[in-house]
C-alpha positions in Angstrom: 44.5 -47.1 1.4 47.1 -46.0 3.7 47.2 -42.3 2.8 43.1 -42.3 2.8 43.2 -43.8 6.4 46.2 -41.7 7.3 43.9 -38.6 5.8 40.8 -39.5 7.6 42.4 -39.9 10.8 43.5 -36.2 10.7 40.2 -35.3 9.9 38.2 -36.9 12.5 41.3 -36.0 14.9 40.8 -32.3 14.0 36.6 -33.2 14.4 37.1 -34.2 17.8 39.5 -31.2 18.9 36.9 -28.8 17.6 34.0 -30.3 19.3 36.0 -30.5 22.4 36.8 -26.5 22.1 33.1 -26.0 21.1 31.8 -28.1 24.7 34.7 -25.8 26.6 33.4 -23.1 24.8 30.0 -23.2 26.0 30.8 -24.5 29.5 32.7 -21.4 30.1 30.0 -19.2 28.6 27.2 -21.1 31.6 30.2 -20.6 34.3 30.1 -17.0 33.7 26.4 -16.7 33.6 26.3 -17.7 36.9 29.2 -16.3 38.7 27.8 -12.6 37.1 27.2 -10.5 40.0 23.9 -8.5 39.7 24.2 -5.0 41.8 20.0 -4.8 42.9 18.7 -1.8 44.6 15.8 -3.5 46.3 12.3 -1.7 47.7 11.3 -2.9 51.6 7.6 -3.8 52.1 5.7 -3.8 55.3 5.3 -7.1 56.7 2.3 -7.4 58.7 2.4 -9.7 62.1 -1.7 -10.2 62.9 -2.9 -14.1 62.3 -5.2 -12.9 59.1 -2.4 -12.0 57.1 -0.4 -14.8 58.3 -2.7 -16.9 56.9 -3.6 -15.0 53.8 0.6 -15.7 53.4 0.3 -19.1 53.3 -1.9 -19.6 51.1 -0.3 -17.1 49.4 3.0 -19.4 49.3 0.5 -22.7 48.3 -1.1 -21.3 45.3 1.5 -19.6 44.0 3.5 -23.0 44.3 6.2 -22.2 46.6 5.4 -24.5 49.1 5.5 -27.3 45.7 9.6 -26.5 45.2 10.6 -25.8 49.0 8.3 -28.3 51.0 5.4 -28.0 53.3 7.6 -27.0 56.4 9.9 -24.8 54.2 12.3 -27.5 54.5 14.1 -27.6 51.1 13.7 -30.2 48.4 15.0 -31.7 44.9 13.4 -29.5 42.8 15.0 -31.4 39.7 17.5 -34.3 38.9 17.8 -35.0 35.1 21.4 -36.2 34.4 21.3 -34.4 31.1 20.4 -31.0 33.0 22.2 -31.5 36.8 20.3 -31.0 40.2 18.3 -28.4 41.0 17.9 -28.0 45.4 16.0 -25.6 46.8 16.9 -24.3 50.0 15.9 -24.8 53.4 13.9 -21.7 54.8 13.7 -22.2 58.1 16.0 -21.6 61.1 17.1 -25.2 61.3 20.5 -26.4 61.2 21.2 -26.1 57.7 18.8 -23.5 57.0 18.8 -20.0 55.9 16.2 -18.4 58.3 18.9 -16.7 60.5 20.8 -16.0 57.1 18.9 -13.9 55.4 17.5 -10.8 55.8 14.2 -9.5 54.0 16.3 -7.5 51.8 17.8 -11.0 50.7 14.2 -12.9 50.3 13.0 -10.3 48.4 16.2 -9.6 45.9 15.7 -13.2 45.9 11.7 -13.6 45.4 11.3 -10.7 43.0 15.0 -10.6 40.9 15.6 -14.2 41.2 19.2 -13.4 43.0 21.1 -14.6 45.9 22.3 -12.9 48.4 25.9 -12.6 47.1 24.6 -11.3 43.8 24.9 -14.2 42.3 21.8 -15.6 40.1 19.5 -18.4 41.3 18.7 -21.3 39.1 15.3 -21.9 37.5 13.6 -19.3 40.2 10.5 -18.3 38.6 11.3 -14.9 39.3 9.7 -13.7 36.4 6.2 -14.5 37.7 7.3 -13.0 41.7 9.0 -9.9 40.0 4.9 -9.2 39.5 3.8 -9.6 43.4 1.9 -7.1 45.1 4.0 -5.1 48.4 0.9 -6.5 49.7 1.2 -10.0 48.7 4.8 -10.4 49.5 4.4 -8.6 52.8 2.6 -11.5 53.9 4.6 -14.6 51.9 7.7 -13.0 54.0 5.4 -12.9 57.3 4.4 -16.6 56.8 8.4 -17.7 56.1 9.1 -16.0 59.3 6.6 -17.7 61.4 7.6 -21.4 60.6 9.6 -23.5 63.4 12.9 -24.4 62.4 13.1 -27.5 60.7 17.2 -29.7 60.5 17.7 -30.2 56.8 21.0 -29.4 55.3 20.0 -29.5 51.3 23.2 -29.8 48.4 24.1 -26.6 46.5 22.1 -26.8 42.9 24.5 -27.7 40.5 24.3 -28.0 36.2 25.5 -31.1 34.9 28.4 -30.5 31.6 25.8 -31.1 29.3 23.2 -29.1 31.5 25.9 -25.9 30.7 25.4 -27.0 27.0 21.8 -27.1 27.3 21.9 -23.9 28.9 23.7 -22.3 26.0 22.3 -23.3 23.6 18.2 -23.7 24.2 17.1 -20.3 24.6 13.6 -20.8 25.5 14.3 -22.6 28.4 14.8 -20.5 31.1 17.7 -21.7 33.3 18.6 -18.2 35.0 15.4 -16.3 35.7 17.4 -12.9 36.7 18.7 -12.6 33.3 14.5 -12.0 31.9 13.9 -9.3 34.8 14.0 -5.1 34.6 16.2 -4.6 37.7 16.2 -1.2 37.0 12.5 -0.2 36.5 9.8 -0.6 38.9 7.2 -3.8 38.2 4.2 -2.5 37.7 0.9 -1.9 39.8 -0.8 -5.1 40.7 -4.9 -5.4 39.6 -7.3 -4.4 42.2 -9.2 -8.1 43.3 -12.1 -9.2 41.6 -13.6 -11.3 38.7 -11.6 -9.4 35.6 -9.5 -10.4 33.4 -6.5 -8.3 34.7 -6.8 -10.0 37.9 -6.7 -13.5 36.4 -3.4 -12.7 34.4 -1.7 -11.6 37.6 -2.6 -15.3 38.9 -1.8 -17.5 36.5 1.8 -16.2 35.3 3.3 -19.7 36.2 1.0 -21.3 33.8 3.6 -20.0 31.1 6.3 -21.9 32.4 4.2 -24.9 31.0 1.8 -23.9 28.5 4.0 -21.2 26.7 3.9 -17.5 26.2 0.4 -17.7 24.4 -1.2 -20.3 26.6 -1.6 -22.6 23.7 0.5 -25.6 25.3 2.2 -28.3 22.8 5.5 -29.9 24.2 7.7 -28.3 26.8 10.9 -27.1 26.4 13.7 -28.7 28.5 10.9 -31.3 30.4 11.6 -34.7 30.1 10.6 -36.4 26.8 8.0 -38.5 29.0 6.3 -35.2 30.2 2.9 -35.2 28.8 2.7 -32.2 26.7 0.4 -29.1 28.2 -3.1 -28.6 27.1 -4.5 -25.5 25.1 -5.5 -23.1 27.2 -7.4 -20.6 24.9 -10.4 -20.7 23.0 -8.6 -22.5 20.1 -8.7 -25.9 18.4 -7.9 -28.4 21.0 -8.8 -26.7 23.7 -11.5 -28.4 26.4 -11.9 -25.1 29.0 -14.6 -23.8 26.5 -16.8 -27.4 26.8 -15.8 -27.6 30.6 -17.0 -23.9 31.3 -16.4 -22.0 34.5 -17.8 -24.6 37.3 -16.1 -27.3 35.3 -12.8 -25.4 35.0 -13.1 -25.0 39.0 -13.8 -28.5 39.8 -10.7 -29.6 38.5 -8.7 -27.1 39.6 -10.1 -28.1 43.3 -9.7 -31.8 42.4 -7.7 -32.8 39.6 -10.9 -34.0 38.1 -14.2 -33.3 35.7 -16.5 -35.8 33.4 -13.6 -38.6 34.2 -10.8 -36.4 32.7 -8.2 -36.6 35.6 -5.2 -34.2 35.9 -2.0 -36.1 37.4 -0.8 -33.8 39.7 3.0 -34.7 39.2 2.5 -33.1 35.9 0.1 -30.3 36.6 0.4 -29.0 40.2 -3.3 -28.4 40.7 -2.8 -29.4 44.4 -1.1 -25.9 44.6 -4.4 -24.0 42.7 -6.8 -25.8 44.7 -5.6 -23.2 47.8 -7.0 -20.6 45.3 -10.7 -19.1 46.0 -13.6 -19.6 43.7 -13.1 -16.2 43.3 -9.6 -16.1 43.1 -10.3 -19.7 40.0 -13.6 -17.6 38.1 -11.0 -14.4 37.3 -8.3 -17.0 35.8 -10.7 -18.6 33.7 -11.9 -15.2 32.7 -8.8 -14.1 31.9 -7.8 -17.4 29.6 -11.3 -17.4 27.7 -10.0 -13.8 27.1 -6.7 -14.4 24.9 -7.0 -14.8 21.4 -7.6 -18.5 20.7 -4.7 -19.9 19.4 -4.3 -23.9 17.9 -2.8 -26.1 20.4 1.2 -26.2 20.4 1.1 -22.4 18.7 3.4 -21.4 21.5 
């Protein structure tokens, strides 16, 4: 009994010391995936300074869901706080004391916008650069317009920082995205934006954040990384499980504008509608064309 007890205790000894080296392992691994520095040649746009565009670059910042992560007044906000993942803080904006408005140049918001980079070449978590590496010059000529022009507001947000099992996490589920930068062509040029209008194209270039939740194929099912009591997002093809087809275009509008249709109600802490509502009918009709569009696929077929 003795020798089996004095047997198991070197095994389970020798379990512990090679988890231990496994967890230091992959802690290292996240420290230097975020200390890599990222050396990103980045192209100027015009920023216009009339009120149209101004506005434009508002909404702009609304619908694309900026204003959702960094606060109405540009303040800064806790974008996430999930023990098992750490704290995500986005930063203030503005000019006010603990801002970055007097910190960073346009070369700095837009390696930052587009490459999902700071400013000392270090990568920014959970950015959705992926979807802003897609903006028109024109689009983010007037997002950057629209920063400039709001007051300074005193906020001084906390650095983001991963919890130890957040740098597990991190190394180990690869289809969440924790660094953005690490997804984006630095070196090549993002292509062309669609022209405007009712097409297909158009709608894809809208709706690239819908990804983040409903998968690479638009199909939904459970989302990777969320918390377990996140709802799991709809299908948004054609395919079995799917209600755009019965809602149709008006219908698919209507919620979008209100986070409800036929007593179907969208909670908006889920499914950040309040941000698409700044879209035009317009802007909604060329989404829903472009998602009645992809192949249908069966719900969850991520």
């Amino acid at each position: 009994m003795k020798k089996f007890l004095k047997w198991f205790g070197i095994g389970f000894g020798g379990l512990v010391v090679l988890l231990v080296a496994v967890l230091a392992i992959l802690y290292g691994m996240g420290q230097s995936r975020l200390n890599k520095k990222y050396d990103v040649p980045v192209a100027m746009v015009e920023i216009p300074t009339d009120e149209e565009p101004l506005a434009e670059g508002k909404r702009i910042f609304q619908y694309r869901g900026c204003e959702a992560c960094h606060g109405e007044d540009l303040q800064g906000l806790v974008y996430l706080d999930n023990p098992a993942i750490g704290q995500v803080v986005t930063p203030n904006l503005t000019s006010g004391k603990g801002g970055k408005g007097d910190i960073l140049t346009d070369e700095d918001l837009i390696r930052a916008i587009k490459h999902g980079i700071r400013e000392d070449g270090t990568p920014l978590l959970f950015m959705p650069s992926t979807e802003f590496y897609y903006l028109s010059d024109a689009d983010l000529g007037k997002v950057l317009a629209y920063i400039h022009s709001k007051p300074p507001v005193d906020n001084e947000p906390q650095p983001s920082k991963l919890s130890t099992t957040g740098f597990i996490v991190m190394n180990v589920a690869k289809t969440i995205s924790f660094l953005p930068a690490e997804l984006i062509p630095h070196d090549q040029p993002a292509p062309p934006a669609p022209e405007p209008g009712i097409t297909p194209e158009y709608g894809e270039y809208l709706s690239l954040s819908c990804r983040v939740c409903h998968g690479p194929t638009y199909s939904g099912g459970a989302i990777p990384g969320f918390p377990a009591e996140w709802p799991a997002a709809p299908n948004l093809t054609a395919g079995a499980g799917s209600r755009l087809p019965d809602w149709g275009e008006e219908g698919f509008i209507e919620i979008m504008r209100t986070g409800e249709h036929h007593g179907r109600k969208i909670n908006p802490n889920y499914m950040p509608w309040k941000s698409y509502r700044h879209m035009s009918d317009d802007e909604l009709r060329a989404v829903y064309t472009y998602l009645m569009s992809l192949p249908p696929k069966d719900f969850g077929n991520r």
